[in-house]
N, C-alpha and C positions, 0 to 999 in steps of 0.2 A: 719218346715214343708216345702213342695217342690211340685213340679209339676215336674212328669216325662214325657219328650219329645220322640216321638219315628218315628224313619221313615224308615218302614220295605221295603227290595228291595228282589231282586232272591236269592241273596246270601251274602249277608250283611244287617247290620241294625245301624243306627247311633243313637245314646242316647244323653241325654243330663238333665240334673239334676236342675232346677231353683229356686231359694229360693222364697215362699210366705211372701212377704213385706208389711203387712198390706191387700189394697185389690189392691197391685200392684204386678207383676213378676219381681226380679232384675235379674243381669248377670249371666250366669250360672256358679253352682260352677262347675262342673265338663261336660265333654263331651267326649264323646268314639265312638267306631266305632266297631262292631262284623264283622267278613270276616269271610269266608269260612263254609256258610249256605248252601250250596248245597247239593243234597243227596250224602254221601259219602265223605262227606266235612270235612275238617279236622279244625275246629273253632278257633278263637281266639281274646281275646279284648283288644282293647286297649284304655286306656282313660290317661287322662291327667286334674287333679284337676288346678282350677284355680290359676296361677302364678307358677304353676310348669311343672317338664319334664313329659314327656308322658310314658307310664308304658304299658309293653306287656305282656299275659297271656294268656297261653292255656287253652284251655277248656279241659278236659277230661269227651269220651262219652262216657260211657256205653257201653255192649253186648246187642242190639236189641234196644238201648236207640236213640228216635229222635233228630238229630242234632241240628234240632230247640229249642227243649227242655231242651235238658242238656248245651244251652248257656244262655237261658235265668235262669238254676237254679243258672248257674255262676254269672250271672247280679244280681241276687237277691242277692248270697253271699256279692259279689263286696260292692251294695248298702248298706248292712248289718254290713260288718266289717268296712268300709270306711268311712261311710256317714251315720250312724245311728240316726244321729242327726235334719237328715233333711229328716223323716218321708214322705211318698211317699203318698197323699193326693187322685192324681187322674194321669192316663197314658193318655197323649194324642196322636193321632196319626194322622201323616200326610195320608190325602186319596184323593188321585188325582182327584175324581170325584163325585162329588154328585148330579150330573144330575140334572132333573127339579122337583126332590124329595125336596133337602135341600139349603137351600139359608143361612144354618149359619150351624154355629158347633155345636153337637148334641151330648149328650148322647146314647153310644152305647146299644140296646137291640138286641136280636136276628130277631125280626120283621126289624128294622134298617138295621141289615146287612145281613138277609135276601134281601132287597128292593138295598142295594149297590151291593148285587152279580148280580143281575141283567144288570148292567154297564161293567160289567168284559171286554165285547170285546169293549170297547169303548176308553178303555184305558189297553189293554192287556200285557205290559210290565210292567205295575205297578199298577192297582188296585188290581187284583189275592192277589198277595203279600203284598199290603197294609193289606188287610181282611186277611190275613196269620196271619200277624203279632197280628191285634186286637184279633182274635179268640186265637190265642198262651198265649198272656198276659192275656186276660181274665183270660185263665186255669190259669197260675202260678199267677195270685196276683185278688182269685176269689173276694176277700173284698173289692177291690179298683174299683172307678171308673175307668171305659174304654169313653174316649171321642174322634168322629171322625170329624176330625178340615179338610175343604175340598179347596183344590186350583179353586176349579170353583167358589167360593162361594164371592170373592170380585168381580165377573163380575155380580155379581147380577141386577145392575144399568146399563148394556148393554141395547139402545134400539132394538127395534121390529127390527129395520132399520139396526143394526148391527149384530142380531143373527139370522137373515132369509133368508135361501138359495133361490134362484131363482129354487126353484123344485115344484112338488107338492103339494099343500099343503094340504094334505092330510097324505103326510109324514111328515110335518112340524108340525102336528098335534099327533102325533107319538112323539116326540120329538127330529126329523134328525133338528139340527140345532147348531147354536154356541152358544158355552160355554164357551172358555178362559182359561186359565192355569196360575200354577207359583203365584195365587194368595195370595199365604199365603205370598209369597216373595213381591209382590208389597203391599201387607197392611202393612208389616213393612218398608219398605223402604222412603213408602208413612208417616207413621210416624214420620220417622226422619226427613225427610223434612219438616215436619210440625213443627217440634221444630229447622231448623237452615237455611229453608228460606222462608220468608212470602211472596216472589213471588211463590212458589210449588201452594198455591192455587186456581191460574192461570190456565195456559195450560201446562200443565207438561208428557214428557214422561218418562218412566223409561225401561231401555234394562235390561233382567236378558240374560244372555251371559253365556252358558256354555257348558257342554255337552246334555241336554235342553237348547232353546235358544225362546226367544219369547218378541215383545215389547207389552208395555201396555199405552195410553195417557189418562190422567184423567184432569178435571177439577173439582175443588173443593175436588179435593182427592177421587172423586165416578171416577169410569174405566168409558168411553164412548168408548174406541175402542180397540180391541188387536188384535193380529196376529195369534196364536191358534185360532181352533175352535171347530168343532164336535170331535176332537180328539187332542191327545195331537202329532200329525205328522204336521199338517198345517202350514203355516207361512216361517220362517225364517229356513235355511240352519242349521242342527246340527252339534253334534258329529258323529251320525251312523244313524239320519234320515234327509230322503227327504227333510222336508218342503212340501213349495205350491208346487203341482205338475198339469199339466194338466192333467184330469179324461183320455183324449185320450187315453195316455200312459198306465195305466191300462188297457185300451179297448186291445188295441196293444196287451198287456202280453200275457190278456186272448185268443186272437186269436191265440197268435203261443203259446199256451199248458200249459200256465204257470199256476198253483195250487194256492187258495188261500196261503195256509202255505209259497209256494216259495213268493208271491208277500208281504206275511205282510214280511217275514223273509227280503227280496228285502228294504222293505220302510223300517224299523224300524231297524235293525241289520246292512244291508249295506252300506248304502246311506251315505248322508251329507260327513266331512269333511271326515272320512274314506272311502269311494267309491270313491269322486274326488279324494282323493288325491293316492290312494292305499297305504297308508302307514299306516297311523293311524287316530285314531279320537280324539288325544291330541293335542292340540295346541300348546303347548308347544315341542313337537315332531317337528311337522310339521315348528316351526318358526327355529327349529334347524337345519333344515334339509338342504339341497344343492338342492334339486331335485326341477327340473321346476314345475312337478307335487305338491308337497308341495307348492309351493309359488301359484301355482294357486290355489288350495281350497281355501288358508289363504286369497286370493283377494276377491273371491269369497264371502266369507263369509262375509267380508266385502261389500262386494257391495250390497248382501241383505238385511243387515242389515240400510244401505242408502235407499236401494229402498221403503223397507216398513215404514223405518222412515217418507219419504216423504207423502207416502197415509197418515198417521196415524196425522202427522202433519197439511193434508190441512184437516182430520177431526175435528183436534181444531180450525184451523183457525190462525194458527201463531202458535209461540214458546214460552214460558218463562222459564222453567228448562229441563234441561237433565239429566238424571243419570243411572250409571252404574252399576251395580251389577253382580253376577253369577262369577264361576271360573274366565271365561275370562275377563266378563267385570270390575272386582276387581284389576285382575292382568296382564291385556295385553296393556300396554301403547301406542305399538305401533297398535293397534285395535283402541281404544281409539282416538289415533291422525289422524289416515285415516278416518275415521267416522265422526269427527269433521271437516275436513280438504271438506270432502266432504257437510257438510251443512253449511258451511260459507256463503253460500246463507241467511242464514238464520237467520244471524249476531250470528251464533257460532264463538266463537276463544278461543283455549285452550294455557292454559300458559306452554310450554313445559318443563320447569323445575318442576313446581308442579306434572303434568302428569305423569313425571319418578319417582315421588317423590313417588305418589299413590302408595302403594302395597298391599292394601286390609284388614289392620288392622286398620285401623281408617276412618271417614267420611273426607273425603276430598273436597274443593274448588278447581277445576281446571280449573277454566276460568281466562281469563286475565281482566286486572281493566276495560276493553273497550269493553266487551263481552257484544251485546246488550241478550244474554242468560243466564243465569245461570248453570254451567257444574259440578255434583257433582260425584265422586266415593262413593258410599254407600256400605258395607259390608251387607249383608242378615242376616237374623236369624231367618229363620223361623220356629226353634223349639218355641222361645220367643212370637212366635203372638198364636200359638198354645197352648203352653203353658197358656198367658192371657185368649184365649177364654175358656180354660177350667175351669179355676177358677171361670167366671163370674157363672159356670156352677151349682158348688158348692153351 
């Protein structure tokens, strides 16, 4: 028996298959990726069974047949000939936002995602499509639990003092205020740490770094402060968003003629490392690159990531673990050591051999024996923390 992971986007949706281990979720046996969701899209999956090569297959649509539909009849094939062994229990899905509705992961009913379409503009790049995805699965697998497992939902433990704009409050009362992100990715990372150092239950930061980018400091493994807030734009420098921006700015837009749709398309679409740099919003791109402009986002980026470590750290009050996770902060050594390099204030020091060594498939120690900090690279998995909460669900 198994728990299906799922995490629906515009035009992809990545899967993942986890075996039920008594009343625990082990590794997953299998994991995939759908691309080409888009209307008009031409689909295909790829998955890769544990210890083995990755395997590509077209989907074939129909005449008048939904793209979204005739991939998921594939998925079901897929699970069916493949993996029949490992009967599909309950679908969990990742959902960016659960507002001041849901404070844990939930059983999907129509009342339910009724109450999450409500959220849609709060996180317009990815709620829409999360509830895409639940309502899709639903239809194809009506017998199986549908459960919606939510990234806001480890900030639960955020105070008053943390989640409260300096606005009206009146709107505050409304619910304009902060919520946090990324948390399905900081509840499992916060896990590991909990099994491989017994300083994490300290003052602990953890950076998910990627094309999303946002830190999180907890004590005691409950979040007391992160960098998102009422939206999933706040904070830390992206791939293709803003961050913190000054509201001025917006004012500005609006005065010389600019459209909501140009200003989200502006924050969300253009911004971060792709606007600085004009080139791209990969990191990997940009560290390859020659151009002055590349190397300044890539500093860039960097130095926000310093900058907000800072607040986030005199909100614990000192330091005792660091850690990395997300695309970049799995796989960008040299991210990594400028970051370190910049809070040696703080008695960080990273062992530069280990740090090259990191590449994102194992937990890694990369401080040196004299680091009054603890510096780990953590790989994410946040189909696996979804996955768990839907089982307790069961």
């Amino acid at each position: 028996m198994s728990i299906l992971s799922v995490n629906a986007g515009s035009s992809s949706l990545k899967f993942a298959l986890y075996p039920i281990q008594g009343q625990a979720i082990g590794e997953a046996e299998v994991t995939g990726n759908i691309e080409g969701l888009e209307p008009s899209g031409e689909p295909c999956i790829s998955f890769a069974a544990k210890g083995q090569a990755k395997t590509v297959t077209e989907v074939a649509v129909l005449p008048d047949q939904d793209v979204f539909d005739a991939a998921l009849s594939a998925l079901d094939m897929l699970l069916m000939s493949h993996f029949s062994h490992m009967q599909v229990q309950a679908v969990a899905h990742r959902v960016v936002h659960g507002g001041q509705f849901f404070k844990a992961s939930v059983c999907v009913t129509p009342e339910v995602l009724a109450q999450l379409a409500t959220l849609n503009a709060l996180a317009p790049l990815h709620q829409p499509h999360n509830l895409a995805g639940v309502r899709a699965f639903a239809a194809s697998f009506p017998d199986v639990p549908q459960v919606a497992c939510f990234d806001t939902a480890f900030h639960r433990t955020l105070s008053p003092l943390e989640t409260t704009f300096a606005i009206d409050r009146q709107l505050t009362a409304q619910g304009v205020r902060r919520y946090g992100f990324h948390g399905l990715s900081y509840q499992y990372v916060s896990q590991v740490l909990q099994a491989v150092s017994p300083r994490s239950s300290g003052r602990t930061l953890m950076a998910h770094l990627g094309n999303g980018a946002s830190l999180c400091a907890t004590r005691a493994h409950e979040s007391c402060a992160t960098t998102m807030g009422f939206s999933a734009l706040d904070g830390l420098m992206m791939g293709t968003r803003s961050g913190a921006l000054d509201p001025g700015v917006l004012l500005y837009l609006m005065e010389q003629g600019w459209t909501h749709d140009a200003i989200q398309k502006l924050l969300y679409k253009q911004s971060g490392l792709l606007g600085v740099s004009g080139e791209s919003a990969d990191m990997r791109t940009l560290r390859a690159s020659c151009s002055e402009t590349a190397k300044f986002a890539t500093d860039l980026f960097a130095h926000r990531v310093v900058r907000e470590a800072g607040a986030l750290t005199a909100c614990l009050g000192g330091l005792d673990v660091l850690a990395f996770t997300g695309g970049i902060g799995e796989h960008d050594a040299v991210l990594r050591q400028n970051v370190a390099q910049a809070l040696a204030y703080l008695g960080v020091s990273v062992d530069a051999a280990a740090n090259q060594a990191a590449k994102g498939d194992a937990v890694c120690a990369i401080h040196t024996a004299g680091s009054a900090v603890e510096v780990w690279v953590v790989p994410t998995d946040e189909g696996r923390v979804a996955a768990q909460d839907a089982l307790a669900l069961l």
